[in-house]
N, C-alpha and C positions, 0 to 999 in steps of 0.2 A: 572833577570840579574843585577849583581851591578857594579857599575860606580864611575871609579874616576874621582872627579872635578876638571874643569878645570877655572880659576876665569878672568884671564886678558891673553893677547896675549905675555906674557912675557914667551919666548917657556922656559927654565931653570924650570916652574914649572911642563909643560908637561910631564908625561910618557911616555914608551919606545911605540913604532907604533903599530899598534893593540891590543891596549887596548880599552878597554870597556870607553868611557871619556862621563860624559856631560857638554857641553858648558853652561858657565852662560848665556851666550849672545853672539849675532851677535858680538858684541865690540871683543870676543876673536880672531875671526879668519879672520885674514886679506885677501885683496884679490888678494893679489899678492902670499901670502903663500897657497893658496886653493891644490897646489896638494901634499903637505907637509900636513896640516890637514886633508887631504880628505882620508888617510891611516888609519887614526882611526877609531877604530867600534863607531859612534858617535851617539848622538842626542844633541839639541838645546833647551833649557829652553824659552819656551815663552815668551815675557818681559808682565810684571806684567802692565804695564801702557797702554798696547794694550786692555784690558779691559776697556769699556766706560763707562766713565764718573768717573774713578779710581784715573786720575791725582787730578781733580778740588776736591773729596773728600779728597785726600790724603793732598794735601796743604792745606784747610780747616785744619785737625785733624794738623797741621804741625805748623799752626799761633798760635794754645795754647801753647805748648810745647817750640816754639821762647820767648813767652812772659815769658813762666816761667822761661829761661834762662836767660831771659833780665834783670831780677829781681835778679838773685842768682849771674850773672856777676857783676852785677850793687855794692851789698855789698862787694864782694871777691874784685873787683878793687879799690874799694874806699882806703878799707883795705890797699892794696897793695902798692897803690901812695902814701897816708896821705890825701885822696881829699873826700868831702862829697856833691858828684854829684847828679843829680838828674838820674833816668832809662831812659827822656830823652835827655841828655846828652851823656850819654851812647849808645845809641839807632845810634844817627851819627855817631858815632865814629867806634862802632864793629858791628850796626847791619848789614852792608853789607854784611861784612864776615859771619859772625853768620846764615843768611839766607841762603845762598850759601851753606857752608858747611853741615848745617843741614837737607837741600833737598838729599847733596848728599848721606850725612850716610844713611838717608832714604833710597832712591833706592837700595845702595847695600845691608843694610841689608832684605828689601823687599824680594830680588830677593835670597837670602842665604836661608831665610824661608821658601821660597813657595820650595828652590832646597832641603832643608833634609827634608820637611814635607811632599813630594810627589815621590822622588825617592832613590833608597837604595845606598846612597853614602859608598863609602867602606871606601875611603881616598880621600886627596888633599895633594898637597906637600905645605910647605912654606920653603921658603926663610929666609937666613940671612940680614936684609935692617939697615941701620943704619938711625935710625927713627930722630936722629939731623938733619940731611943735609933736610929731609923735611919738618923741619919745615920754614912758607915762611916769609922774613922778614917784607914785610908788605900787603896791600891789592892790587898792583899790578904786586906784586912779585909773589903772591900767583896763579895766570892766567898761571903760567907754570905749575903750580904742577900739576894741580887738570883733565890736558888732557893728564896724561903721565900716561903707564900701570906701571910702578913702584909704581908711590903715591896710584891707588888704587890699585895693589898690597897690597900693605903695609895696605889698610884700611882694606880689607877683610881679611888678614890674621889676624888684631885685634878682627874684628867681629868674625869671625870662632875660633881662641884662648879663645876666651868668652867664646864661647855658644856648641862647636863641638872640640873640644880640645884633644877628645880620637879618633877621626878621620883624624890628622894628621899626618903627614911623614914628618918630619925636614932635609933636603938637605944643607949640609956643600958648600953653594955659598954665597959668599956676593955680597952687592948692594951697591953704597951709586948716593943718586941724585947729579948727576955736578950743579956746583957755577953757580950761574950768571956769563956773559961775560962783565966784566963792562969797558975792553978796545978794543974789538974786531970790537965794530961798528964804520966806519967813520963818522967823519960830513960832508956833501956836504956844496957847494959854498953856497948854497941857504939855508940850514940850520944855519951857519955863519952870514950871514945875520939878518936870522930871531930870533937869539939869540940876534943879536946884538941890533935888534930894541926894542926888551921886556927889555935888560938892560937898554937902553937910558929913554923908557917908561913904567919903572918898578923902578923908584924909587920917592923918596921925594913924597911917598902917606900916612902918617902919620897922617895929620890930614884929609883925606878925608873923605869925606860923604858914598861913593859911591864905591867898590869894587866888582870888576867884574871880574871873572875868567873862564876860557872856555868858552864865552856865545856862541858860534855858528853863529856868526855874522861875523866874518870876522872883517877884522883889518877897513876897510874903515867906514860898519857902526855901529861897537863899540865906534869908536871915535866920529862920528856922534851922539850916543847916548849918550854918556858921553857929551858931547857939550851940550845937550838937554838938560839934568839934569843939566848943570850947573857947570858942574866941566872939570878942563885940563883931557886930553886922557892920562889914563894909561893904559899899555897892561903888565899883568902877565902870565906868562908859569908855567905848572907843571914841578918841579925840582927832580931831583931822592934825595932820601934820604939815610942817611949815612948805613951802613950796621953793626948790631949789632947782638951780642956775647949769644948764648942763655946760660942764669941760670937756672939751673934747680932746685936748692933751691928757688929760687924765684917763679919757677914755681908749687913747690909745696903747696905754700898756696891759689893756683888755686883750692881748692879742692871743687868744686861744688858735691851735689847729690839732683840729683834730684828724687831719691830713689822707683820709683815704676813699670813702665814698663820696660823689659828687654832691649829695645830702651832705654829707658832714663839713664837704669845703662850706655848703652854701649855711650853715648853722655857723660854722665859724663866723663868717665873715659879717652874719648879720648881729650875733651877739652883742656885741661892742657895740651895735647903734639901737640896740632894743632894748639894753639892761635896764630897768629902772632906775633913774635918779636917788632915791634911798639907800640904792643900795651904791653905788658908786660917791656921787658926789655929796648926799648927805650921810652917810653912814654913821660916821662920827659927830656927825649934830645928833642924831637921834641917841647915839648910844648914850648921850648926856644930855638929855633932853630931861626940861624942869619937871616934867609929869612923872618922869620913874625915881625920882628921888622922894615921892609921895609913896611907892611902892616899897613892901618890905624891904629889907635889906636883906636877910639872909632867909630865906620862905622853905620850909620844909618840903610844901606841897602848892604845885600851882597847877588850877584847875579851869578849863576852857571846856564848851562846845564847841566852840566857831572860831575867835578872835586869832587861832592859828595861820587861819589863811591869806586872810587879807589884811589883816593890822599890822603892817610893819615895826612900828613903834614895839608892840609888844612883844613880836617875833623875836626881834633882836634883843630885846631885855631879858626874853623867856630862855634862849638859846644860851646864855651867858650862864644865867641863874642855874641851865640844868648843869653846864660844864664844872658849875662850881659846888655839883652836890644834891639839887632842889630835884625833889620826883614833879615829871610833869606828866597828869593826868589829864586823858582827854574823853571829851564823853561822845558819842555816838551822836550827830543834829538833826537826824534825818530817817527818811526810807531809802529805801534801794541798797544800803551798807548790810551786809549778809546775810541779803537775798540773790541781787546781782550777780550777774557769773563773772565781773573785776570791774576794778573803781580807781582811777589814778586816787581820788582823794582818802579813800579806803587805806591802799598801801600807802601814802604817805603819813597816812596820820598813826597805823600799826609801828610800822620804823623808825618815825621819832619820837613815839610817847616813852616812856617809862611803863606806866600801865594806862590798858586801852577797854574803856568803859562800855558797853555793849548793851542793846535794848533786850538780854534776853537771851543769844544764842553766841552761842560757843564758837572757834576757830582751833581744832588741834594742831595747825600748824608752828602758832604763833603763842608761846606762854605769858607772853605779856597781858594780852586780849584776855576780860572778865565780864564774864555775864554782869548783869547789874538793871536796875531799873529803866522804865523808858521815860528821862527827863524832861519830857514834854507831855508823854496823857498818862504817866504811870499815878497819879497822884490826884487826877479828875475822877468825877461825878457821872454818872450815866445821866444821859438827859433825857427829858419826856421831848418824843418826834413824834409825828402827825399823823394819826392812822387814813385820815382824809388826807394828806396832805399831796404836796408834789412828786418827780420825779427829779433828782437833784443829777446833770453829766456832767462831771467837773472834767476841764480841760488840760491839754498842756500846751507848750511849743518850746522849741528850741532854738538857737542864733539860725539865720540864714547861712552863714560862716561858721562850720564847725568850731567846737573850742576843743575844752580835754577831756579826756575820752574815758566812756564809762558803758559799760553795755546798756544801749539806749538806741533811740533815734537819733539820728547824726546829720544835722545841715535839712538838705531836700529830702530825705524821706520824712521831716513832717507833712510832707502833700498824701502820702502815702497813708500815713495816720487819719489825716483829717479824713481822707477816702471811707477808710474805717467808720471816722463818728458820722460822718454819714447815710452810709449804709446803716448801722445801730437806730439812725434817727426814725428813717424812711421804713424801717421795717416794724418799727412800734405798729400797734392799734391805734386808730384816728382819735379816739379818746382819751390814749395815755398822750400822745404828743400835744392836743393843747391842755398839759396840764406837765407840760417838762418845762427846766429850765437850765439853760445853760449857763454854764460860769467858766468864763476865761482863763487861762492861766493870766498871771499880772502883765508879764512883756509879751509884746505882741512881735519884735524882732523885723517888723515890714513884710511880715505874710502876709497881713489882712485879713486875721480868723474872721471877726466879725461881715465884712464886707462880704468871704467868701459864702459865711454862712447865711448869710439873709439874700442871698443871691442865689442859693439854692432852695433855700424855705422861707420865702417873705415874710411870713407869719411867725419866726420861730421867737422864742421868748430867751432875750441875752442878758444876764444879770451885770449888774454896774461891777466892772473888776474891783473896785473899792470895796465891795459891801463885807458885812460882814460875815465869817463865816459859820460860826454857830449862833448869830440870828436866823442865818438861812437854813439850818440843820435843825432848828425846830420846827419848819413848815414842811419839810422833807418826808415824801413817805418813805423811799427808796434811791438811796446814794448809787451812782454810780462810776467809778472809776476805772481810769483807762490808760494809767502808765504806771511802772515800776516808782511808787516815790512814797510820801509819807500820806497821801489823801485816805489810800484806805484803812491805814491804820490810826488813823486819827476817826474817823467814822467808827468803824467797826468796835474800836474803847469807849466810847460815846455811845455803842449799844445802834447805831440806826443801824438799820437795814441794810446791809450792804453786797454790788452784785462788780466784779472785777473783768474787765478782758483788756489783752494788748496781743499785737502780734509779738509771738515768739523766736522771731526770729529776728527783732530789733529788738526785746527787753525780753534779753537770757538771761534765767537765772542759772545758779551754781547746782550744780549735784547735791551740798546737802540741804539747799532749801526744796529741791523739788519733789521728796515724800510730804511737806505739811502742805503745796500748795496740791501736791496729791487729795490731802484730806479735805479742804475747801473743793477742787471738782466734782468728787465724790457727792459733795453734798447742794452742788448747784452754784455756787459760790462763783468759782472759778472759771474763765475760760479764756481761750485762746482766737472764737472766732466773734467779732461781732454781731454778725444775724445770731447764733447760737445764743450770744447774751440777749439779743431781744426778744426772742421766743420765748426765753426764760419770763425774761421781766410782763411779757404779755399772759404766760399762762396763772404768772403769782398776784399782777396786779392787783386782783380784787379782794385779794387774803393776803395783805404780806403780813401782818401778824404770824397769826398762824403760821405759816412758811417761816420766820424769820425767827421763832420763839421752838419750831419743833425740836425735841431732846435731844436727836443727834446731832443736827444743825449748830448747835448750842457747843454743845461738847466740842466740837472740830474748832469753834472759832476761838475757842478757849483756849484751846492748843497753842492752837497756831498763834496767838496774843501771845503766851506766855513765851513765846520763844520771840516774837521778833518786837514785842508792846510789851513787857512784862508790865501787869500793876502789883501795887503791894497794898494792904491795908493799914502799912507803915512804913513808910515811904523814906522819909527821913531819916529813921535810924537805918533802913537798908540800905542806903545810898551811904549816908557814913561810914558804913562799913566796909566801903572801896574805896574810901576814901583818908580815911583817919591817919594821921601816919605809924602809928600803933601796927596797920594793915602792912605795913613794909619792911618792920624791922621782923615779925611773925614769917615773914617768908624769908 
């Protein structure tokens, strides 16, 4: 039987209904369209990462091929600006991007390979897409493209143009990606406000020691920490930046080759039309861009949670600053960083800090990496939760289109997952479930958790993704969380009750988190199968006190807090103390 393929849920590529189709993947077919796809004589391409142990090889074989990009960017941009950087320079700047992207060419051409090496494709249609509009103008621009069926549309159709080219069927439609909305959003009262305070305490920092961007503290003890160190409270915001004109003469002396696997021709070739605009045609606006003239001039120490990743502006300012001397501190923004068994954002952020701030647990591979406080609940209040109260199942979901890769759920095994909260739901007591509530992750990516869910339990109770979420944690008898990330460690510092399962064989962690999440099994905490966590939650229902207060129970989750949550009852001067630059010249 032969089969036209079908790449993304973009229907304009589909054939006419009862054809012969096979689906690259679950990502094509939506589930509000099922009785629309359900008319084609179909099958479903397995995804290539449901294979264990397939990811962590894959990103392994993934960190060569980065490196060698890192290297061929590194001379081509030099060229490009007039600038004689070093690959780590470079590294802050574009490896965000560069990781990202190059996990996802991966997957799709992965899944293109295994679909003509194994079944007899006859055709695919492509589309006419005008490849300018996608390209993104800088690295937080770039978070729309990469979840929409048009961009990767548009990648496989490059992939497939390469390598299957006498396989196609060209379809007279054109695409192009919509602009940014750069006047559509309001600002609220409260947004007004909190511009106006960053302007007051965002300026006259010039000759500071000390710059501090996103740290994840909150305005109260940022400025408490800046006090500590020594220096007046300045508060800076990420600013959007200007929007720029892609050259494509310019982008042809992009001309990387990395000349030997058919991956790497097809990386080459696409680099040049995917690099961000910031980093090409605006480079040299940003590096003199009026807002980092507001920014120290010569900073001892510059200290981020986040603003590495996606804020270009800053990236480039920060990459300069460390070339010329400035220690850049980074802090830990999250869960899953070492727990995880690897983290593209992990290793990046280890390799180009200076020193690498940590909620708590150690890395002897790596001397930089410093235990340290957790910037986010190391510094909170236990809260009174509900002994009547609910049963709290916080959610997650992932792109439809894999992005970069972390030990996790990848693409279509979130149907896998959901399967899971399912079975957890269905196996409660009829009295625990109308008294659960679920809470969405915020993106829904076009799975349709909600739809899916009230379509198997009409009655079930969906919390508004907006709400908030320690109002909700005081009506909460018992949290439950069910992927590798920060939910349960934000509960469990806040003292509720908390009961944890994922499958283990999509959220691995590393060897040395797996003796503390030893201690949480041990004590009921922990688990790996869903029914297993409901049984639990059904046999403690009517006591979680008691369960959640008993002495050993207690002890374990202290533990394990102090290694992956550390609190302090002095927070401030502990945090300083990673931070001061006193802390640098001592070593």
């Amino acid at each position: 039987m032969n089969y036209h393929l079908i790449t993304t849920a973009l229907e304009s590529t589909w054939p006419k209904e009862g054809t012969n189709v096979l689906f690259l993947g679950e990502w094509c077919k939506l589930h509000s369209k099922k009785d629309f796809w359900s008319n084609y004589n179909s099958i479903t391409l397995p995804y290539h990462w449901d294979e264990n142990g397939k990811l962590y090889k894959d990103y392994q074989s993934l960190k060569v091929v980065y490196e060698k990009l890192l290297i061929e960017l590194t001379t081509h941009l030099n060229l490009i600006h007039g600038e004689n950087q070093t690959v780590a320079y470079w590294r802050i700047i574009i490896g965000p991007w560069l990781g990202y992207f190059l996990h996802m060419l991966w997957d799709r051409y992965e899944s293109l390979r295994i679909a003509f090496t194994n079944y007899p494709i006859t055709s695919v249609t492509l589309v006419s897409i005008d490849e300018e509009s996608l390209v993104p103008n800088d690295m937080n621009d770039f978070y729309r493209f990469f979840v929409s069926d048009l961009w990767n549309q548009n990648l496989y159709q490059n992939i497939i143009s390469f390598s299957h080219s006498n396989k196609t069927i060209k379809k007279e439609e054109s695409f192009v990606f919509p602009k940014k909305n750069l006047n559509g959003n309001k600002v609220s009262p409260k947004e007004v406000i909190k511009q106006f305070i960053y302007w007051i305490f965002g300026s006259n920092a010039k000759c500071d020691s000390y710059f501090l961007i996103s740290d994840y503290l909150g305005i109260k003890y940022s400025f408490l920490l800046q006090l500590k160190l020594g220096q007046f409270p300045k508060r800076f915001m990420e600013e959007d930046i200007p929007e720029f004109e892609t050259n494509q003469e310019l982008r042809k002396k992009l001309a990387i080759d990395l000349g030997e696997s058919s991956f790497e021709k097809i990386v080459s070739k696409l680099i040049p039309k995917q690099i961000p605009r910031s980093y090409i045609e605006g480079y040299k606006s940003l590096k003199d861009h009026p807002s980092v003239k507001r920014w120290p001039l010569q900073p001892k120490i510059i200290f981020t949670s986040n603003s590495h990743i996606g804020y270009d502006l800053f990236k480039i300012w920060m990459a300069r600053k460390q070339q010329n001397g400035s220690q850049l501190i980074l802090s830990q923004h999250g869960g899953h960083y070492g727990i995880g068994k690897f983290s593209f954002h992990e290793d990046h952020e280890v390799t180009t800090s200076n020193r690498y701030l940590t909620w708590g647990w150690k890395d002897r591979q790596h001397k930089n990496v410093t235990p340290s406080v957790c910037v986010k609940y190391g510094n909170q209040k236990k809260i009174k939760w509900d002994r009547d109260g609910d049963l709290l199942l916080v959610q997650n979901s992932m792109p439809r289109y894999s992005y970069w890769l972390y030990s996790s759920s990848q693409s279509s095994q979130v149907l896998a997952y959901l399967n899971d909260q399912f079975s957890f739901y269905r196996t409660l007591n009829s009295e625990i479930q109308v008294k659960s509530n679920v809470k969405l992750y915020p993106q829904d990516y076009g799975w349709e958790h909600e739809r899916r869910w009230r379509e198997s339990f009409p009655k079930i109770q969906i919390l508004d993704r907006k709400s908030n979420m320690k109002q909700i944690l005081k009506t909460t008898r018992l949290f439950i969380s069910t992927y590798n990330a920060t939910t349960f460690l934000e509960s469990m510092s806040l003292d509720i009750p908390t009961l944890i399962f994922w499958n283990p064989r999509h959220w691995e962690i590393r060897e040395d988190a797996k003796p503390y999440f030893d201690l949480l099994k041990e004590v009921g905490i922990f688990f790996e199968t869903s029914l297993e966590c409901a049984n639990e939650v059904n046999h403690i229902w009517n006591d979680v006190e008691t369960w959640w207060y008993d002495k050993k129970r207690q002890s374990r989750v202290t533990k394990f807090l102090n290694q992956y949550a550390k609190k302090s009852n002095d927070f401030i001067t502990e945090l300083s103390k990673s931070i001061e630059v006193s802390s640098f010249v001592s070593h």
